[in-house]
MARKOLSE-249839 format. One line per 4 residues: number of its first residue (from 1); their letters; for each residue z, y, x of N, C-alpha, C, O. Coordinates in Angstrom, 1 decimal, decimal comma, m for minus. Atoms other than C-alpha are relative to their C-alpha. Example, Ala and Ser with C-alpha at 12.3 -4.5 7.8 and 13.67 -1.06 7.14 Angstrom:
1	as	0,0 m1,2 0,9 7,8 m4,5 12,3 0,0 1,2 0,9 0,7 1,2 1,9; 0,0 m1,1 m0,9 7,1 m1,1 13,7 0,8 1,1 m0,8 0,9 2,2 m0,3
// end
This chain:
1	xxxx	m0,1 1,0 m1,1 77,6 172,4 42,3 0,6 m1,2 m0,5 1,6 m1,3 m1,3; m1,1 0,8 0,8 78,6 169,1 41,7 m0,3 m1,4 1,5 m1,4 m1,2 2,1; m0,9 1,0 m0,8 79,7 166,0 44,3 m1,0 m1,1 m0,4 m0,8 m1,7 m1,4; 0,6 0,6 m0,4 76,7 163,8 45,2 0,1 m1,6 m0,1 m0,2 m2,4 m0,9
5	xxxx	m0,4 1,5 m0,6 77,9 160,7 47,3 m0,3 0,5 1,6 m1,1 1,4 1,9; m0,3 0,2 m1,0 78,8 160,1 50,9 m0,9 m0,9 0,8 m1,4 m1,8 0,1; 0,7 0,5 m0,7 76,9 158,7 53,3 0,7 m0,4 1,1 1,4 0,4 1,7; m0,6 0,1 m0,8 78,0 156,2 56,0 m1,1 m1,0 0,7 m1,8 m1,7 0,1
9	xxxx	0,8 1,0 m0,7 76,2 154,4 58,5 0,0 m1,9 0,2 1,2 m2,1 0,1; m0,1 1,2 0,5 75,9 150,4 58,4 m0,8 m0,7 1,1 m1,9 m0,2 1,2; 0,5 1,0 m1,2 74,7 147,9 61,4 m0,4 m1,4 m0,4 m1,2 m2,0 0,2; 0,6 1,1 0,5 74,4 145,0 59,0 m0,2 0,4 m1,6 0,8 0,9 m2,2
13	xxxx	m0,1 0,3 1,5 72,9 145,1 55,1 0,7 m0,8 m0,3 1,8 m0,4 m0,9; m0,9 1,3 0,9 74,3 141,5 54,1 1,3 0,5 0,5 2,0 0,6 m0,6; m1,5 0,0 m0,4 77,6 142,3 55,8 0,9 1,0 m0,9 2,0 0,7 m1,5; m0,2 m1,5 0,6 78,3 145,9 54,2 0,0 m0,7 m1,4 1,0 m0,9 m2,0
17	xxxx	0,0 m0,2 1,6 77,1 145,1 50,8 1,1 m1,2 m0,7 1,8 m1,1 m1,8; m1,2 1,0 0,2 79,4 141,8 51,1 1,2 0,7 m0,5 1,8 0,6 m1,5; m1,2 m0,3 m0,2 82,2 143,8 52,1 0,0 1,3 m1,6 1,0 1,6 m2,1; m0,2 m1,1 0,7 81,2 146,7 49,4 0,3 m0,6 m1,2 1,3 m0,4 m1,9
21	xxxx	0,3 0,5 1,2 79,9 144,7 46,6 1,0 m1,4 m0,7 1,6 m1,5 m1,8; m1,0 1,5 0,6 81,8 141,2 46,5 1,5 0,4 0,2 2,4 0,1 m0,6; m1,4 m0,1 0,1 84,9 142,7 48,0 0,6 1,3 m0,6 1,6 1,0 m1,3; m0,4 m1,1 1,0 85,5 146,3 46,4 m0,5 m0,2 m1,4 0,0 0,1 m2,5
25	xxxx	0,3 0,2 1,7 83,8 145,4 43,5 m1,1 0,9 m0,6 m1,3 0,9 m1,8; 0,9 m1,3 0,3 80,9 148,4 43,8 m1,4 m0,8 m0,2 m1,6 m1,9 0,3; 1,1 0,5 0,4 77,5 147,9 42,2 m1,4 1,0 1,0 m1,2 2,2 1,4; 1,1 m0,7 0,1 74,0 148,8 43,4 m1,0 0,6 m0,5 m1,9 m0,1 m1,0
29	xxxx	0,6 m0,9 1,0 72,4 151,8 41,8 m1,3 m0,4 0,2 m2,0 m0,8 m0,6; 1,8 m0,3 0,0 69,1 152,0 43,6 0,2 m0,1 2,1 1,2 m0,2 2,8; 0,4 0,6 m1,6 67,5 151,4 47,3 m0,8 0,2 0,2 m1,6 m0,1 m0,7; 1,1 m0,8 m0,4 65,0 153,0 48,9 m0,7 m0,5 1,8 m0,1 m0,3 2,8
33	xxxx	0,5 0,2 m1,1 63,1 151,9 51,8 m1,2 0,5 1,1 m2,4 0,1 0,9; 1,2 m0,9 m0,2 61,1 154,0 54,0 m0,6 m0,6 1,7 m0,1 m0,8 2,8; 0,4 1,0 m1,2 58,9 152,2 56,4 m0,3 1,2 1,0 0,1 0,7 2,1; 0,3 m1,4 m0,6 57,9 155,8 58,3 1,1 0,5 0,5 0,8 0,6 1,7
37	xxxx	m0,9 m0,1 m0,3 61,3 156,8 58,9 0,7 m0,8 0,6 1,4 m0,6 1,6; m0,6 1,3 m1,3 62,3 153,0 59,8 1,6 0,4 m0,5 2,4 1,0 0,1; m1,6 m0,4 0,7 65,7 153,3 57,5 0,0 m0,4 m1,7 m0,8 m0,2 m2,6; 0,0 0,9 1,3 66,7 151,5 54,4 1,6 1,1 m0,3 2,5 1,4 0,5
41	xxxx	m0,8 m0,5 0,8 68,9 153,7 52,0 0,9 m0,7 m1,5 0,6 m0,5 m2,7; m1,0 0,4 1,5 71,8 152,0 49,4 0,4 0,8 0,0 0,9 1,4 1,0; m1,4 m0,8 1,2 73,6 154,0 46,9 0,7 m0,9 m0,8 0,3 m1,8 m1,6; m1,4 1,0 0,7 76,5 152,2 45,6 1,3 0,8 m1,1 2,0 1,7 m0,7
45	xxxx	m1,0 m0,8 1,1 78,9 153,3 42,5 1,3 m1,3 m0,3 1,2 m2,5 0,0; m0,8 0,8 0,8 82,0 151,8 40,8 m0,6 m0,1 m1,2 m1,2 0,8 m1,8; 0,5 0,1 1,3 81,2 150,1 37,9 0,0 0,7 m1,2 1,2 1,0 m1,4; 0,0 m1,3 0,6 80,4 152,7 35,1 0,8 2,0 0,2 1,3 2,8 m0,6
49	xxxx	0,2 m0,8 m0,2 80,9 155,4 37,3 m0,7 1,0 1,2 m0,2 1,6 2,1; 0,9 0,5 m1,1 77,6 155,9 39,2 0,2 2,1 0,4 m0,7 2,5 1,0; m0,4 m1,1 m0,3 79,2 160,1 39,6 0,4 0,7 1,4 0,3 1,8 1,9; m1,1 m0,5 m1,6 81,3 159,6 42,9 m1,2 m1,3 1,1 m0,6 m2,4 1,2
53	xxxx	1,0 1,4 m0,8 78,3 157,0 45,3 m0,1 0,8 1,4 m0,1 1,9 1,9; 0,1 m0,3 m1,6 78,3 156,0 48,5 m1,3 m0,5 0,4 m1,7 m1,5 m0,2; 1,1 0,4 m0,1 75,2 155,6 50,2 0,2 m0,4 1,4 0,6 0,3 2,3; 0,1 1,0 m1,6 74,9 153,0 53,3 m1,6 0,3 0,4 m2,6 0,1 m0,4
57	xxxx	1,2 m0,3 m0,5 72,2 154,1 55,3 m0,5 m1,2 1,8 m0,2 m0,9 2,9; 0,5 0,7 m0,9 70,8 151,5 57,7 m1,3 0,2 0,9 m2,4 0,2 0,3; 0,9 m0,6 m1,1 68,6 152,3 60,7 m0,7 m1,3 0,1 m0,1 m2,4 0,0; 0,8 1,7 m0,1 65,7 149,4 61,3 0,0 0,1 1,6 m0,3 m1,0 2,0
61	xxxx	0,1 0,0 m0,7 65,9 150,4 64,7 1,7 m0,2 0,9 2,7 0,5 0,6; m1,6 0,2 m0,3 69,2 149,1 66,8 0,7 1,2 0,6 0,3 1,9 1,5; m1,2 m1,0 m0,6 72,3 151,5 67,5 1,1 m0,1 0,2 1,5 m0,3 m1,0; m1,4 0,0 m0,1 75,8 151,4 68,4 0,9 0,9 m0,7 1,1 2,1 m0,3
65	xxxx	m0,8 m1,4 1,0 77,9 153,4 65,7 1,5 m0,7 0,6 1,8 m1,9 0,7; m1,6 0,5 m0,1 81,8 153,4 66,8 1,0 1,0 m0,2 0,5 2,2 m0,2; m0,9 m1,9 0,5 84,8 156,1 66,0 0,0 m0,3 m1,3 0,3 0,7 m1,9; 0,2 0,2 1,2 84,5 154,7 62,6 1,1 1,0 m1,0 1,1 1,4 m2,1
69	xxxx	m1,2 m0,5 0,9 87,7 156,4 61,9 0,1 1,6 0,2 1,0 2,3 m0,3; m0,2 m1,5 0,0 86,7 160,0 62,9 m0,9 0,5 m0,9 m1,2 1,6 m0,9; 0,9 m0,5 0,9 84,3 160,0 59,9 1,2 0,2 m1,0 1,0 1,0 m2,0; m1,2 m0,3 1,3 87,9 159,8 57,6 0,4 m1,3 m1,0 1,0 m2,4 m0,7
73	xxxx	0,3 1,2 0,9 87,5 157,6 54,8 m0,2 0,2 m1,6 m0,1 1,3 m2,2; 0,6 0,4 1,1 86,4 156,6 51,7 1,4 m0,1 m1,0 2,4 m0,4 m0,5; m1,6 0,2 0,9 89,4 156,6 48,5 m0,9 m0,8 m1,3 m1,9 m0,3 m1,9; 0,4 0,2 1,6 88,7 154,7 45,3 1,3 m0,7 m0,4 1,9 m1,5 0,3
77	xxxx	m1,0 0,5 1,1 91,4 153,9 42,2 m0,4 m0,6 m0,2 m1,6 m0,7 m0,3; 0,4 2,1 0,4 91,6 150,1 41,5 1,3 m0,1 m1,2 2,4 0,5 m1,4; m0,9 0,5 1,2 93,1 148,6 38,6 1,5 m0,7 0,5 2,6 m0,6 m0,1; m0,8 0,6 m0,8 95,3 146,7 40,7 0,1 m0,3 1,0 m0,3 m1,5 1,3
81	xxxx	m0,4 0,0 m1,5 96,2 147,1 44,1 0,2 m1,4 0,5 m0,6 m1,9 1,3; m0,1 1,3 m0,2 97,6 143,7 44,4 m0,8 m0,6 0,2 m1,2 m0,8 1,4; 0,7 0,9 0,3 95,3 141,7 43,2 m1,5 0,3 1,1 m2,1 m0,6 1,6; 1,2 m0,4 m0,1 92,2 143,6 44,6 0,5 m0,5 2,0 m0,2 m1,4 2,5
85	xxxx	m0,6 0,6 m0,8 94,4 143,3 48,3 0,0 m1,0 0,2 m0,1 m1,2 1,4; m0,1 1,7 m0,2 94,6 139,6 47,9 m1,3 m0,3 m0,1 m1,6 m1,3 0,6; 1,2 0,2 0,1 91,2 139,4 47,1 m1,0 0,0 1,5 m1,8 m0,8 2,0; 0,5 m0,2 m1,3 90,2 140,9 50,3 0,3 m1,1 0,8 m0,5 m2,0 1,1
89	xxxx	m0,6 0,8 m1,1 92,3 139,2 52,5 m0,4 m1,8 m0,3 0,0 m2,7 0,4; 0,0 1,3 0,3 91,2 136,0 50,8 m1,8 m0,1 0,6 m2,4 m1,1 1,1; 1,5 0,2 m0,7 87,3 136,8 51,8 0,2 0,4 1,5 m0,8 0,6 2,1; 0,0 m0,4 m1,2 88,5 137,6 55,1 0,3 1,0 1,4 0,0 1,0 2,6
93	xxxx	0,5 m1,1 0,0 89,0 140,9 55,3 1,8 0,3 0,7 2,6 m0,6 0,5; m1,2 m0,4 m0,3 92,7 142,9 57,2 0,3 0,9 m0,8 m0,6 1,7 m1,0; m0,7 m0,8 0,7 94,6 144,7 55,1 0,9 1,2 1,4 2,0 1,2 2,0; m1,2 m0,8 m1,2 95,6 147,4 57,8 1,1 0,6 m0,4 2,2 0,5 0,2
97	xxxx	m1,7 m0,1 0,7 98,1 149,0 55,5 0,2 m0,6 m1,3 m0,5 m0,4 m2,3; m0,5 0,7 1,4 99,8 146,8 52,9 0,4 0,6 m0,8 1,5 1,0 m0,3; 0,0 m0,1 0,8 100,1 148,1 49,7 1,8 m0,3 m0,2 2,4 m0,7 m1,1; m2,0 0,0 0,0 104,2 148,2 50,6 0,4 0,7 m1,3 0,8 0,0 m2,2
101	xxxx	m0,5 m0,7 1,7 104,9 150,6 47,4 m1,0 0,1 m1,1 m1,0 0,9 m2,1; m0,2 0,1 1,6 103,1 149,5 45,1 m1,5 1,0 m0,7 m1,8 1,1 m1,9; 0,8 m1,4 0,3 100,2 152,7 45,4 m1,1 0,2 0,9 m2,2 0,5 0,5; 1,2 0,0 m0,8 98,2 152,8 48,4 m0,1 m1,0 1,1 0,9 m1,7 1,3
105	xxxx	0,5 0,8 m0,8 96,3 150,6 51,1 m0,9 0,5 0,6 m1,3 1,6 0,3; 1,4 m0,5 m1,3 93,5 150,9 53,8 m0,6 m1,3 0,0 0,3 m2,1 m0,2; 0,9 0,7 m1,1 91,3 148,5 55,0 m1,3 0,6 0,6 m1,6 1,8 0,5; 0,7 m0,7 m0,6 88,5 148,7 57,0 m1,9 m0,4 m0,1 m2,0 m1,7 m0,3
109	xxxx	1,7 0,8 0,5 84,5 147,7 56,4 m0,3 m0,4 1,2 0,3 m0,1 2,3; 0,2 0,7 m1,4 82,5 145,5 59,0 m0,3 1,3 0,9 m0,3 1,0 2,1; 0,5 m1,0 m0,6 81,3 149,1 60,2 1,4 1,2 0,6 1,2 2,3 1,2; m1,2 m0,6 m0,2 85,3 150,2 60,6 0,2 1,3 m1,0 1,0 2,2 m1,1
113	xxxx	m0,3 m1,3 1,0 85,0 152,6 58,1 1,4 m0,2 m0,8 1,7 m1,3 m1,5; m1,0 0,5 1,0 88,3 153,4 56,5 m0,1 0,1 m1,9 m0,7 1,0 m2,6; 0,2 m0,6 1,1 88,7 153,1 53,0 1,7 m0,6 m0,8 2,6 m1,5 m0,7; m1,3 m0,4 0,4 91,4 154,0 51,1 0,5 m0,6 m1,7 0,2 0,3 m2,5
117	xxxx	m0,7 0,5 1,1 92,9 152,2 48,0 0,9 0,4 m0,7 2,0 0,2 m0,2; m1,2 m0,8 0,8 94,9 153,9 45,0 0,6 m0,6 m1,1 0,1 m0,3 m2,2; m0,4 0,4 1,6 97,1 152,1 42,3 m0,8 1,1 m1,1 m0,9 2,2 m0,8; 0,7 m1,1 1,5 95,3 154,0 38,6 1,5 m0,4 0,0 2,1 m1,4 0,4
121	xxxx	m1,2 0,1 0,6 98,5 154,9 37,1 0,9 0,3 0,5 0,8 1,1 1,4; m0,9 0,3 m0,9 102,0 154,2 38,1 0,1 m1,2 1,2 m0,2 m2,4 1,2; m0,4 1,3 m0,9 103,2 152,6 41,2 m0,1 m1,4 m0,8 m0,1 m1,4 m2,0; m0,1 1,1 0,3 103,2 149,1 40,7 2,0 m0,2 0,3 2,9 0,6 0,6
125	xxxx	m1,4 0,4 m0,7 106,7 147,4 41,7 m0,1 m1,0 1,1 m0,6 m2,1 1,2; 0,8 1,4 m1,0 106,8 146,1 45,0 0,7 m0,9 m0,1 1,8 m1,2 m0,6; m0,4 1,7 0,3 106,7 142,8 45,5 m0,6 m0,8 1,5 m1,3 m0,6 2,6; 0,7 1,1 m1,7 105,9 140,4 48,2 m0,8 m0,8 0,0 m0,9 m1,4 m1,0
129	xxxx	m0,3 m0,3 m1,6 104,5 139,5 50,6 m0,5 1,5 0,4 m0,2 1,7 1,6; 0,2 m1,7 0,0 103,3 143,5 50,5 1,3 0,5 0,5 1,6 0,8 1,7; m1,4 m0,4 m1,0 106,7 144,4 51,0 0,5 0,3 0,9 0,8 1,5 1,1; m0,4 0,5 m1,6 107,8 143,5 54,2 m1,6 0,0 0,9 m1,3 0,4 2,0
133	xxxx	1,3 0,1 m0,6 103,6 143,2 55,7 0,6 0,8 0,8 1,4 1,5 0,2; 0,0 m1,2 m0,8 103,9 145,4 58,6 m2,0 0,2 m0,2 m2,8 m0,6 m0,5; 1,2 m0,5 m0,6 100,5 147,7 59,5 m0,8 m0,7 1,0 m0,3 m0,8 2,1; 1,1 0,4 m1,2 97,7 146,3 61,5 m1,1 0,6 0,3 m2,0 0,8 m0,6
137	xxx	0,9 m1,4 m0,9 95,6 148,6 63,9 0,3 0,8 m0,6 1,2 1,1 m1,4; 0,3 m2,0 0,9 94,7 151,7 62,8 m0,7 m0,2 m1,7 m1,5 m1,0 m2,3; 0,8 0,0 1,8 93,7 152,3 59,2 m0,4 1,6 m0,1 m0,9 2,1 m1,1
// end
């Protein structure tokens, strides 16, 4: 047995792949579009590791997805917490948990999905403005 990819639901392509592609940093493997079913399928990996993919499945027909946060979330290791954090928040994005020590964070995708951010390595050392950030919403 071996560990696929995840599948989450998605209300906008451009917005998702924004938030996946320019702000996580995840590439597009492959995309499938099935006009019979009426549903457009991305698979998305971290850059040379197309092993662990998430697949955004978009419905052509309209629906309301919400509870974003009782599907769990998503975890991927980043080179740098910081930096990848600032990055977000500089495209627009809430940091619901700030990266206070240095190791983990949350934010949330336009579809509320959580996902979960892990310093590689050791902690970092914190530093500010992370530090002090308080939590915003739920993560």
């Amino acid at each position: 047995m071996r560990y696929l990819h995840t599948m989450v639901r998605v209300s906008n392509i451009e917005d998702s792949l924004k938030f996946y592609c320019e702000g996580l940093g995840l590439q597009e493997n492959r995309r499938i579009e099935n006009e019979k079913g009426r549903f457009t399928l991305i698979f998305l990996s971290a850059p040379g590791d197309e092993s662990a993919q998430v697949e955004l499945t978009y419905n052509w027909d309209p629906e309301t997805y919400d509870g974003g946060r009782n599907f769990g979330h998503l975890a991927y290791r980043v080179e740098d917490i910081y930096a990848l954090c600032q990055h977000l928040m500089d495209m627009g994005y809430t940091i619901n948990r700030p990266p206070r020590d240095g190791h983990m964070a949350f934010v949330r995708s336009p579809d509320n999905i959580s996902i979960e951010l892990l310093q590689e390595g050791d902690h970092l050392e914190p530093k500010e403005p992370w530090a002090s950030m308080a939590n915003t919403g739920e993560w």
